[in-house]
C-alpha positions as CSV (number, residue, x, y, z in Angstrom):
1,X,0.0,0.0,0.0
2,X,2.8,2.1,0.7
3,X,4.3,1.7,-2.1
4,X,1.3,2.5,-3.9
5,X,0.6,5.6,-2.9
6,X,3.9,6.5,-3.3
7,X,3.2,6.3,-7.2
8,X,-0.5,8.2,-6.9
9,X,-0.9,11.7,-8.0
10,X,-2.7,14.1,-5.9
11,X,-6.5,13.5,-6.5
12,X,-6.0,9.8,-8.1
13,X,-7.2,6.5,-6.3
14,X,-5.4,3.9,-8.1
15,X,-6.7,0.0,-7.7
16,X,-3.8,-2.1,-5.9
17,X,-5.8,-5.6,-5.4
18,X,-9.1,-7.2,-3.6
19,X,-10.1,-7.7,0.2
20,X,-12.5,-10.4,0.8
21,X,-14.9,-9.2,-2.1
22,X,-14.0,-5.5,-2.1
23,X,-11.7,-3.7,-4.4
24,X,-8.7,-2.1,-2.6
25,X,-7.8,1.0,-3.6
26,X,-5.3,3.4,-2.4
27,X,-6.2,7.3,-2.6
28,X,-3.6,10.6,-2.3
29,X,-6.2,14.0,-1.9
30,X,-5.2,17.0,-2.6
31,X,-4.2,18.4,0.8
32,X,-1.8,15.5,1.1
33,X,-3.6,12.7,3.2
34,X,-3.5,9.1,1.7
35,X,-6.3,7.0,2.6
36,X,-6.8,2.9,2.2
37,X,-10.5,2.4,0.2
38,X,-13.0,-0.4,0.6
39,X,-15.2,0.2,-2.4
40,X,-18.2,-2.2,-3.0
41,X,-21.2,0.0,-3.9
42,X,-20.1,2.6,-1.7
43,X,-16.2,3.7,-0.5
44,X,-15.4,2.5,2.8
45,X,-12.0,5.0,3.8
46,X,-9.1,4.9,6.5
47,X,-6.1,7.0,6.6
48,X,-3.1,5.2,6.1
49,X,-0.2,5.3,8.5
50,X,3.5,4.4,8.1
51,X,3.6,1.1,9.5
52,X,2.6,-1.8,7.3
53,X,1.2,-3.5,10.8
54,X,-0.8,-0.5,11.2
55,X,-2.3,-0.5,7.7
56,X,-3.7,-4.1,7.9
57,X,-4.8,-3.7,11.9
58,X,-6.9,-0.2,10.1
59,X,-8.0,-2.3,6.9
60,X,-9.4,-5.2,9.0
61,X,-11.3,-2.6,11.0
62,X,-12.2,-1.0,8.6
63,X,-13.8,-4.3,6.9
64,X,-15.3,-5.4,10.6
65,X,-16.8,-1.5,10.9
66,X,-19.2,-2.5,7.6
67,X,-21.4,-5.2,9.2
68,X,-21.9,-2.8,12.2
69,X,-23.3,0.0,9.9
70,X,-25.3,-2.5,7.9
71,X,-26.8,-3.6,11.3
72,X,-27.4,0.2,12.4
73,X,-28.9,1.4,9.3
74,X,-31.1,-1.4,9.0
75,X,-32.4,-0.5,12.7
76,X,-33.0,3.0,11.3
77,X,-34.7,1.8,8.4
78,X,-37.4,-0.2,10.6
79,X,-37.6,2.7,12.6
80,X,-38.3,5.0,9.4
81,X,-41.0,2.4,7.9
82,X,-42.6,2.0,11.6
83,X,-42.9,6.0,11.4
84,X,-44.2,6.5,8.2
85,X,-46.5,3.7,8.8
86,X,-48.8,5.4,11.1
87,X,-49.2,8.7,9.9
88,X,-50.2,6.9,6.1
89,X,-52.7,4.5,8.0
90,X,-53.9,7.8,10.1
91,X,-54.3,9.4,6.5
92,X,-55.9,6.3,4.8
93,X,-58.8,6.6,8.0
94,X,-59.5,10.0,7.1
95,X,-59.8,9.9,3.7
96,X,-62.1,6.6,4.2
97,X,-64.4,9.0,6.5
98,X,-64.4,11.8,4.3
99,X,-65.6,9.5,1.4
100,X,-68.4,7.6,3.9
């Protein structure tokens, strides 16, 4: 990874392999920070460090941190339906009274 980013120009995110079914991608901004990306249907980003033990500590938690947002947006997405559930079945009951 190192390496890698080594080679990027500022702005570029240049594909340097696969981690367990996500393309890994290494990315140099334009202010000078380097980040590691997970990108599936979305980028998943960490800032890379110096130490090679470092980068694969961040990438595995990176990788880990995915099932906990899936979890917690699925929560919010319950949460959304439960809301907009009642005030559409609150809606439907007045329009059924207005009609009867």
């Amino acid at each position: 990874m190192l390496e890698a980013i080594s080679k990027c120009k500022s702005g570029e995110t240049t594909l340097i392999g696969a981690f367990k079914g996500f393309e890994l991608r290494v990315e140099k901004n334009y202010i000078g920070v380097n980040y590691m990306v997970l990108r599936g249907k979305t980028d998943y980003k960490a800032e890379l460090s110096f130490s090679p033990v470092g980068n694969m500590v961040k990438l595995e938690n990176l990788f880990g941190n995915i099932e906990e947002n899936v979890k917690f947006l699925e929560k919010r997405i319950e949460q959304y339906q439960r809301k907009w559930k009642s005030p559409r079945q609150s809606m439907k009951n007045h329009l059924n009274r207005k009609r009867n």
